[in-house]
LUMVO-76987 format. One line per field, with one value per residue (C-alpha): residue number from 1; x, y, z; residue in one letter. Coordinates in steps of 0.2 Angstrom, whole numbers, m for minus. Example, Ala and Ser with C-alpha at 12.3 -4.5 7.8 and 13.67 -1.06 7.14 Angstrom:
<recs>
nr	1	2 .
east	62	68 .
north	m22	m5 .
up	39	36 .
rest	a	s .
</recs>
This chain:
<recs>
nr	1	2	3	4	5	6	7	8	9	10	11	12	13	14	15	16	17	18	19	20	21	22	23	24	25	26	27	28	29	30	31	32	33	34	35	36	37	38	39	40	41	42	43	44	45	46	47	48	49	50	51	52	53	54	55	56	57	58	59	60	61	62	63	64	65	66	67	68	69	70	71	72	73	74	75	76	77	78	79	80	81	82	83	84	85	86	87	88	89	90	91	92	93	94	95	96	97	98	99	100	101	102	103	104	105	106	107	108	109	110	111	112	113	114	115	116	117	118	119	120	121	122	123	124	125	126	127	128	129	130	131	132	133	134	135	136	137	138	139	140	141	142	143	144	145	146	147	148	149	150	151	152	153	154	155	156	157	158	159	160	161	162	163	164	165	166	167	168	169	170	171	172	173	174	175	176	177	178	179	180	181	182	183	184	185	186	187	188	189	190	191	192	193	194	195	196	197	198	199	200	201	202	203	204	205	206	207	208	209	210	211	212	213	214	215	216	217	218	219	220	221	222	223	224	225	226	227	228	229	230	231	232	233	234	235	236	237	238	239	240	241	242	243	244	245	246	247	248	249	250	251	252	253	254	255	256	257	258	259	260	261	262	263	264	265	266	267	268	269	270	271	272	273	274	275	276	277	278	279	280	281	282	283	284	285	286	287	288	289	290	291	292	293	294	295	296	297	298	299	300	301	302	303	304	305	306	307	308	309	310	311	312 .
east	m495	m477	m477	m467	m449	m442	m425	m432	m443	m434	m427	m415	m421	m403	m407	m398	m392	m386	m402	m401	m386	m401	m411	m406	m402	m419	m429	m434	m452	m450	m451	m457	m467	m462	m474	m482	m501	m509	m493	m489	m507	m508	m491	m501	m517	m509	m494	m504	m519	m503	m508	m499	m499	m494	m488	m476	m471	m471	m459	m473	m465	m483	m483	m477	m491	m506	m502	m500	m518	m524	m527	m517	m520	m520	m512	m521	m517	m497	m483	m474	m483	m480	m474	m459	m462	m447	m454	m461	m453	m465	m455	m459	m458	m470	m482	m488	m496	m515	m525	m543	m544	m538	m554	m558	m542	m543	m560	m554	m540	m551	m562	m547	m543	m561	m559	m573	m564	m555	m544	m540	m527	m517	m502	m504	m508	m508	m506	m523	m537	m550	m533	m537	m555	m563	m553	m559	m576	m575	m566	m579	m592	m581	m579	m598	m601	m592	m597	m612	m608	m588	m582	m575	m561	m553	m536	m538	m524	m528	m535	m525	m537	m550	m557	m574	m576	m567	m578	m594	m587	m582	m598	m610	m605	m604	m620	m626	m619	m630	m646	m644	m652	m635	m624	m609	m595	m587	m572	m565	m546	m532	m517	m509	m496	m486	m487	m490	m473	m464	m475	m461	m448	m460	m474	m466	m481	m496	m505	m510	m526	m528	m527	m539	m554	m552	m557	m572	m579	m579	m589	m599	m604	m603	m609	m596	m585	m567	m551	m534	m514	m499	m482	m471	m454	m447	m444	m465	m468	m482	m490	m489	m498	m513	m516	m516	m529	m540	m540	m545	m560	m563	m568	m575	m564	m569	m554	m535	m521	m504	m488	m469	m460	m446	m435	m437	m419	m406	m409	m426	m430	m418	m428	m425	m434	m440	m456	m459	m473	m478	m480	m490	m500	m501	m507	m521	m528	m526	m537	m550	m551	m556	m568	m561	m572	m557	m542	m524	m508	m492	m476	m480	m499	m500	m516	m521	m515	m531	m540	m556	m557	m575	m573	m567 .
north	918	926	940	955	954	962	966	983	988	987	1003	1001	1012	1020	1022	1027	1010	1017	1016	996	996	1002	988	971	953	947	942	921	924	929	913	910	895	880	873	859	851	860	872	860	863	880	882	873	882	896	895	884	900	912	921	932	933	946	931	929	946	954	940	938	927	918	911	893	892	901	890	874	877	881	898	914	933	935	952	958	970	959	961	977	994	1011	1017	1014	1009	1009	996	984	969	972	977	996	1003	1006	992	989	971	968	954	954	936	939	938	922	913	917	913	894	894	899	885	873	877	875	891	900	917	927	941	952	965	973	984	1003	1007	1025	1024	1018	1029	1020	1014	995	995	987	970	972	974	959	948	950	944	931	922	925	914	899	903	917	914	917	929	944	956	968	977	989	1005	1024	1025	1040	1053	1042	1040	1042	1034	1017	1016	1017	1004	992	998	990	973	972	979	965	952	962	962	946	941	929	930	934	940	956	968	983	985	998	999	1017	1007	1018	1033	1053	1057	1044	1042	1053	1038	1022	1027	1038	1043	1041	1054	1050	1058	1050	1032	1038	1048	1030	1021	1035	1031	1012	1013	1028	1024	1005	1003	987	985	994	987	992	987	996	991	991	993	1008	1021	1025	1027	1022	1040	1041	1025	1027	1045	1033	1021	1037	1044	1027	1024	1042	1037	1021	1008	994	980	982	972	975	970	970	979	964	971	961	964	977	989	991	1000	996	989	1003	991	973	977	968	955	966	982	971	966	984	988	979	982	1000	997	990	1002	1013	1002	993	976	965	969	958	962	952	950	940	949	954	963	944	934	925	938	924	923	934	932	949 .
up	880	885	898	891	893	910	903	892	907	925	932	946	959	971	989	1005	1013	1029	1039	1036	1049	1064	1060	1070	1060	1057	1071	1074	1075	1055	1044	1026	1023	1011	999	1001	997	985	980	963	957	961	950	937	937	937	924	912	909	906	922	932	953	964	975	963	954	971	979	992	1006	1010	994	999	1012	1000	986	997	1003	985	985	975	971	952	946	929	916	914	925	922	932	929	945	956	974	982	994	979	969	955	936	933	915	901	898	882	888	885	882	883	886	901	911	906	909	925	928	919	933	947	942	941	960	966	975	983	986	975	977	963	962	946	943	939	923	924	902	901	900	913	923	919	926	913	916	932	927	913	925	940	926	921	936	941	923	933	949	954	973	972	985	978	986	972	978	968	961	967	949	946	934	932	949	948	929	936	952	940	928	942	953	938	938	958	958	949	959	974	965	960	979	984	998	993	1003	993	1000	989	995	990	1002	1009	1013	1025	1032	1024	1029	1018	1000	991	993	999	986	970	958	973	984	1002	998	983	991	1006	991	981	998	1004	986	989	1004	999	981	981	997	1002	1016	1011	1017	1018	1023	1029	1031	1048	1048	1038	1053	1056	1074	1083	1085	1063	1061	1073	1063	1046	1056	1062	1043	1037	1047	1046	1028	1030	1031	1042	1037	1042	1039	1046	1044	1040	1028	1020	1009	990	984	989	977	988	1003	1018	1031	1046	1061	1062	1075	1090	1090	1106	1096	1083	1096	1103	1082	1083	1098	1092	1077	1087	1099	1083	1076	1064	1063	1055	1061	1058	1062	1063	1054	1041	1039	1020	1013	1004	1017	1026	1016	1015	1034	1039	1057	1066 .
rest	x	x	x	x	x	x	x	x	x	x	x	x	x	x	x	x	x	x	x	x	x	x	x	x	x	x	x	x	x	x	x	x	x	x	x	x	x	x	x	x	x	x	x	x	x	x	x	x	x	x	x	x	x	x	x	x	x	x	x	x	x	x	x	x	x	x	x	x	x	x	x	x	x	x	x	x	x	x	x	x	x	x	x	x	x	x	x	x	x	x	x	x	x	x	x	x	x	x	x	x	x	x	x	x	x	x	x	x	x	x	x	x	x	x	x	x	x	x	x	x	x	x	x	x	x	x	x	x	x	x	x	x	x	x	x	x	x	x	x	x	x	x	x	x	x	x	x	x	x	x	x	x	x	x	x	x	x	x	x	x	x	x	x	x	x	x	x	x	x	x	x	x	x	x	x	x	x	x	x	x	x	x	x	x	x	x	x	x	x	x	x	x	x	x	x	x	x	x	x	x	x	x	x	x	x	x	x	x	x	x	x	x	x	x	x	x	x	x	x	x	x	x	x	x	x	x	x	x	x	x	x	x	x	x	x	x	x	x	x	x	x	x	x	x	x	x	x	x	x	x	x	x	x	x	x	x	x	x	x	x	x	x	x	x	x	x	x	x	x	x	x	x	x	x	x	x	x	x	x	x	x	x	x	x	x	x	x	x	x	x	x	x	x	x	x	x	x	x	x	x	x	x	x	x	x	x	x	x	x	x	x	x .
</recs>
């Protein structure tokens, strides 16, 4: 199946790149992995069930070590969101992409990788009237055919309008998986991704308090651990971001990943600072100070990355 063409759909976002002079030449201690091992199957499982990954259409720069160990974040409803982050690689424009089938190729690819965990994320697709949450739903039900022990973390959109109706459609099939007696380790992510102060450029078309309501009703009406990322890097100081960790756990939250904002092309976000791998250090001890019961921060830390570790 073709993915819709980019060329009709990209808008070329304009921004200020002065403030990239401030930041320093990339720091040594940043590296993007090679692929190796598993990456060729991965590449296979993927491409040959017409699926779509954030590792990819986000220009992830993990992807060469994920895929070499076998594992990949699969990105529904196609590859073109409605929004347009100035931070994200993803195509923005007006999706008309949908495929019902969708659900079960991917639960065919998951099967074809052997995996154990799987993290599911989409664009936003603010045009449709549950926000996507269905595919969610169906895929969930999909994979639990193949496999009724698989590990489950969503990295879900703000759900824009339709909060409370995508959280119940989601909410019955996870609720199934819990009554079904099994073990199964289950996260419910959605990212800030920065701080307050910055959502009109970083994050055009979302709400701070938005992103914060979708992660109270995770934990309040689903009654699973919630998770969340930010990015490092584009001018926060260390005063902002320990407020985003206090509203986060002031809502729930129990997982944080942290990490550094990389600029995917220049028509993105200029990177303002590369932090210090003492600051990220200083982060996390931050956000265990406050309670947060998995806590990684790093450079290369994404909101996927390790995402199947359970230790704290």
């Amino acid at each position: 199946m073709s993915k819709e063409s980019p060329v009709s759909n990209v808008r070329i976002p304009v921004f200020d790149h002065s403030a990239e002079k401030n930041a320093s030449r990339m720091p040594l201690w940043i590296r993007q992995s090679l692929g190796s091992n598993k990456f060729s199957d991965t590449a296979k499982a993927v491409h040959s069930n017409s699926l779509n990954t954030v590792c990819e259409e986000a220009s992830c720069p993990n992807r060469g070590e994920c895929w070499s160990h076998g594992t990949a974040t699969f990105m529904l409803l196609g590859d073109t969101c409605t929004r347009a982050c100035g931070f994200c690689n993803v195509i923005t424009g007006k999706p008309t992409w949908f495929d019902d089938d969708e659900p079960t190729r991917i639960a065919t690819a998951v099967k074809e990788m052997g995996l154990d965990y799987i993290v599911l994320t989409s664009v936003n697709r603010d045009d449709m009237p549950d926000g996507g949450a269905k595919i969610f739903a169906d895929t969930i039900t999909a994979l639990r055919k193949n496999k009724p022990d698989i590990g489950l973390e969503l990295l879900t959109p703000d759900f824009n309008r339709c909060q409370e109706q995508a959280v119940e459609i989601i909410m019955s099939q996870l609720n199934q998986v819990k009554d079904n007696n099994v073990d199964v380790q289950m996260v419910w992510g959605h990212n800030v991704e920065t701080i307050p102060d910055f959502y009109k450029t970083v994050r055009k078309g979302s709400d701070y308090q938005r992103s914060l309501k979708m992660l109270e009703l995770a934990v309040e009406q689903v009654g699973i651990e919630a998770k969340s990322a930010i990015m490092m890097g584009m001018g926060e100081t260390e005063a902002q971001v320990t407020e985003v960790l206090k509203d986060l756990r002031s809502v729930g939250v129990q997982r944080i990943a942290m990490g550094q904002y990389l600029r995917p092309t220049r028509y993105h976000l200029p990177v303002k600072e590369y932090v210090s791998l003492e600051q990220f250090e200083e982060y996390e001890k931050i956000a265990k100070d406050l309670g947060f019961t998995w806590a990684k921060s790093g450079p290369m830390v994404r909101s996927s990355y390790h995402a199947e570790e359970i230790q704290k």
